[in-house]
Every structure is written in structure tokens, then in C-alpha cells.
DOVEX-131183 format. One record per residue (C-alpha): residue in one letter; x, y, z. Coordinates in steps of 0.05 Angstrom, whole numbers, padded with zeros to 5 digits, always signed. Example, Ala and Ser with C-alpha at 12.3 -4.5 7.8 and 13.67 -1.06 7.14 Angstrom:
A+00246-00090+00156S+00273-00021+00143
END
This chain:
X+00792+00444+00033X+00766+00374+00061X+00794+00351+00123X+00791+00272+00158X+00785+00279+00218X+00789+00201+00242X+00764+00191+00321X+00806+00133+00348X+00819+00145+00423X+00774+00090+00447X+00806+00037+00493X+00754-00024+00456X+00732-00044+00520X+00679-00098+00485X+00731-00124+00442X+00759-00158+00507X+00830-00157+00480X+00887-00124+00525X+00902-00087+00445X+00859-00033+00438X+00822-00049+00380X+00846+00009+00326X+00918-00023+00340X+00901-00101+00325X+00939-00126+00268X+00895-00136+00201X+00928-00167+00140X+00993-00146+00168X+00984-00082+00200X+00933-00048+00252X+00864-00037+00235X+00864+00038+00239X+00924+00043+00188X+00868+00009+00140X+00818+00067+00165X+00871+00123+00144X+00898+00090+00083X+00824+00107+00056X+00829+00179+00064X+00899+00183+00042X+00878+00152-00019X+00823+00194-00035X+00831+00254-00083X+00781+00286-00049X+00819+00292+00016X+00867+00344+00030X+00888+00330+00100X+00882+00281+00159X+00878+00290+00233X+00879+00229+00274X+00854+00228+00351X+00880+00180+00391X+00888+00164+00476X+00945+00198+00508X+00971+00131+00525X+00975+00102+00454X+01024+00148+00424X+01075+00094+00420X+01028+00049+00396X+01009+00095+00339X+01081+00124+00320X+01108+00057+00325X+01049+00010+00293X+01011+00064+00249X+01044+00112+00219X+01111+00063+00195X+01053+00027+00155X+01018+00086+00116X+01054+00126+00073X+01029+00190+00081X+01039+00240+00024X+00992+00291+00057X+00985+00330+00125X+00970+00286+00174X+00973+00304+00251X+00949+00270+00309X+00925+00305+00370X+00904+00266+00440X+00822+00249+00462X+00791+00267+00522X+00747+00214+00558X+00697+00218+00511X+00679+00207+00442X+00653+00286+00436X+00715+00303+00479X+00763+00277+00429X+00730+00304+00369X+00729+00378+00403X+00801+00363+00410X+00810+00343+00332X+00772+00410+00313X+00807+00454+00355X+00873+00442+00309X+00825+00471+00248X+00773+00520+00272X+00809+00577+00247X+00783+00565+00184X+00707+00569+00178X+00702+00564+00108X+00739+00483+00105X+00702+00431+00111X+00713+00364+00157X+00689+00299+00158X+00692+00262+00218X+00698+00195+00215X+00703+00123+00258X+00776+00096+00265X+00743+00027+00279X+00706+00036+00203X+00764+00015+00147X+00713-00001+00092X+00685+00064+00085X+00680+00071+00003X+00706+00117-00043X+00629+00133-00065X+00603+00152+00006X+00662+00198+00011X+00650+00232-00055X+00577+00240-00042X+00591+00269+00024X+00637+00315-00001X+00593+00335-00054X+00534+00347-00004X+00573+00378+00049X+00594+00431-00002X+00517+00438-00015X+00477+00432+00051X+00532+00452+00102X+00517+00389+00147X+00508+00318+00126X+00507+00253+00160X+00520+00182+00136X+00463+00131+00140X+00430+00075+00116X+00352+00062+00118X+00325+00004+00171X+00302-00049+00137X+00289-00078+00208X+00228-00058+00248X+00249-00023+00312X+00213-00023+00381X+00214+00020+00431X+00226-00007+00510X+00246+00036+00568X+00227-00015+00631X+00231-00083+00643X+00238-00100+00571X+00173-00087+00549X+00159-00065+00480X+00130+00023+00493X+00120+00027+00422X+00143+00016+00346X+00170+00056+00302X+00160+00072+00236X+00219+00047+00199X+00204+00079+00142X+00222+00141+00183X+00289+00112+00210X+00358+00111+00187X+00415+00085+00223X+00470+00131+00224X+00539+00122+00205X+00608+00155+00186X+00633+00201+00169X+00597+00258+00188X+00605+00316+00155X+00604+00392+00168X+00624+00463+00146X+00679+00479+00197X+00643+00542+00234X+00577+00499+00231X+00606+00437+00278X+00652+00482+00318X+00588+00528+00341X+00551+00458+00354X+00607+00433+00403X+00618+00493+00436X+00541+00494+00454X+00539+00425+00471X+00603+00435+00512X+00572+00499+00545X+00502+00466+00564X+00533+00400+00590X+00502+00361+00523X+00541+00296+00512X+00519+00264+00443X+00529+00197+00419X+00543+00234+00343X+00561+00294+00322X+00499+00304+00279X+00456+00308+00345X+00497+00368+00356X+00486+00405+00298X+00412+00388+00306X+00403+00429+00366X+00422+00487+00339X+00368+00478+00287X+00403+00464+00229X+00382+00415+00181X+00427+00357+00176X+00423+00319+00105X+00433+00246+00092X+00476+00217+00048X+00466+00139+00032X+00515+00109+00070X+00532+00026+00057X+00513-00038+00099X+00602-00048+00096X+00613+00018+00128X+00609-00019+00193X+00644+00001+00258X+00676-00059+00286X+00652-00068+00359X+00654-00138+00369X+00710-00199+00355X+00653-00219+00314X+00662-00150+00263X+00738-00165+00273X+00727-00228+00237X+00684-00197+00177X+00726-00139+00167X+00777-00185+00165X+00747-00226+00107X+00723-00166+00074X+00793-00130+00069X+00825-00186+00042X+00777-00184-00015X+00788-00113-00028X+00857-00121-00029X+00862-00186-00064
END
């Protein structure tokens, strides 16, 4: 089985809105109801686990879930203070079962496609850890004082990674538990996985899987959802 498990627990501090972004209203209803509608579209997805802050609940029952119609499992479990914290949370409702698969995904990403969620469900099934990404078609420099340029990389050698990332089950609940045990806090759950040694595969990923960060993203997604749904 393929289980979404959707991170959205962050308060969207650089949003500077008092609404946490997930919750701000897009064509009619919040961004994050965009993000599950996705998954609970997809054929390929068999559940949904959403993970949001303790102090959103109403926000969610009241806002989210009266504008999805959800026809599959979908739970919702509360984040700890940190991205890695909130996605432990989400997994510890599923790692019973070793053998599933999960892809963990962005709450703030609604444009996700239905091709980068069948390719990573047909990788995961393969490799046992894959990672969304696109190649940099920028070239990236390297500065660690005063903003002076250490080094370049080679950008033929960099990818920018997105979501979801996905995993066997037993695969990302040995990485979190590690990275939980050893005081490891990673900015994606890939970086995880790598430290155990395992290969992570990537799966092309799309320039529209954006996360929305900025009012700036707001205003694209915006545009870009209307088109989709037009």
C-alpha cells in the first residue's frame, strides 16, 4: 500500500500573515486542501495522513477537511517543533507495517503532478528510497564567511530536491530513529536515509512542484491553480 503522508505543521513565519500559510484561502478554500485534494485524487494513493500544529486543529477541521471530500483514510496526527519532529509523528501512526510504502510530502506544494507521483511510486517500489528533484540549471557557489564566494560547484552534479520523498516504511522509520538517537536534525528526509548508507534514487521532479515560501509563491500558485482548474 502507498501512503501520503503530507507535513503541514509549520506556523509560515516568512509568509508574514497572522494565517498560517497551509490555511490561506486559494480559489475558495485553504491552500493545503489543494495539497490533499492531489493525493485523494490519485489512484495510486491508498491513504492520507496529514500533520498539522497542535494549535490548528480547529483551523483544519473547520477550514480543511469541510472542503475535500475524502473517500479514503485520512487521519491527522499533531507536529512537534520541527519539520523531522512532525514527520516522526506522521510515521509513528504506520510503522507497523514495514512492507507499505510512504511518500512524504510538502503541505505548502499543491501542484505536485500526477506524473511525479506515478514515477515515485513506481521507483519506490523498485529502489526502496527515492527523492524528488530537479537538475540546477543555475551555477551554485559556495560561501561560508563574509559572503565570499569558497568555491563552485559543479552543477552538473547538483539537483535541487523536492517532494515528496519517498521510502519503504522500515527503511525511513530505521533512518529517524537513528537520526533521533544521535541528535541528527535534517532539513529532508532523504539526508536521513543517506546516513545509513542507503542509496537514495532520484526521480525527475517539475520546476511547478514548488513549495510556497514567500507572498510572492502565493501569488504564482495562485495563477497556476486557476489554470489547472479552469
Amino acid at each position: 500500500m502507498f501512503i501520503a503522508l503530507i507535513v503541514a505543521a509549520g506556523t509560515g513565519e516568512r509568509m508574514n500573515t497572522i494565517i498560517p500559510k497551509q490555511f490561506l484561502p486559494v480559489l475558495g478554500k485553504p491552500l493545503l486542501a489543494h495539497t490533499i485534494d492531489v493525493f485523494e485524487k490519485s489512484p495510486l494513493i491508498d491513504e492520507i495522513i496529514v500533520v498539522i500544529n497542535k494549535n490548528h486543529e480547529k483551523q483544519f477541521r473547520d477550514q480543511v477537511l469541510t472542503n475535500i471530500h475524502a473517500k479514503k483514510a485520512l487521519r491527522f496526527v499533531f507536529g512537534g517543533n520541527t519539520r523531522q519532529d512532525s514527520v516522526y509523528a506522521g510515521l509513528e501512526l504506520i510503522f507497523n507495517r514495514p512492507n507499505d510504502y510512504v511518500l512524504i510530502h510538502d503541505g505548502v506544494r499543491p501542484l505536485v503532478s500526477d506524473e511525479i507521483l506515478k514515477r515515485s511510486v513506481e521507483d519506490v517500489v523498485k529502489y526502496g528510497a527515492v527523492c524528488c528533484a530537479i537538475p540546477s540549471v543555475d551555477t551554485l557557489k559556495v560561501s561560508k564567511n563574509n559572503n565570499c564566494i569558497e568555491s563552485t560547484l559543479d552543477r552538473s552534479m547538483v539537483w535541487r530536491a523536492q517532494t515528496p520523498q519517498s521510502f519503504k516504511i522500515s527503511i525511513i522509520w530505521e533512518a529517524i530513529q537513528k537520526a533521533k538517537a544521535d541528535g541528527f536534525c535534517a532539513t529532508d528526509d532523504s539526508a536521513m536515509v543517506e546516513r545509513l548508507g542507503i542509496p537514495v534514487y532520484l526521480v525527475i521532479g517539475s520546476e511547478e512542484n514548488y513549495k510556497i515560501t514567500t507572498p510572492q509563491d502565493f501569488i504564482r500558485a495562485e495563477e497556476n491553480l486557476r489554470w489547472i482548474k479552469s
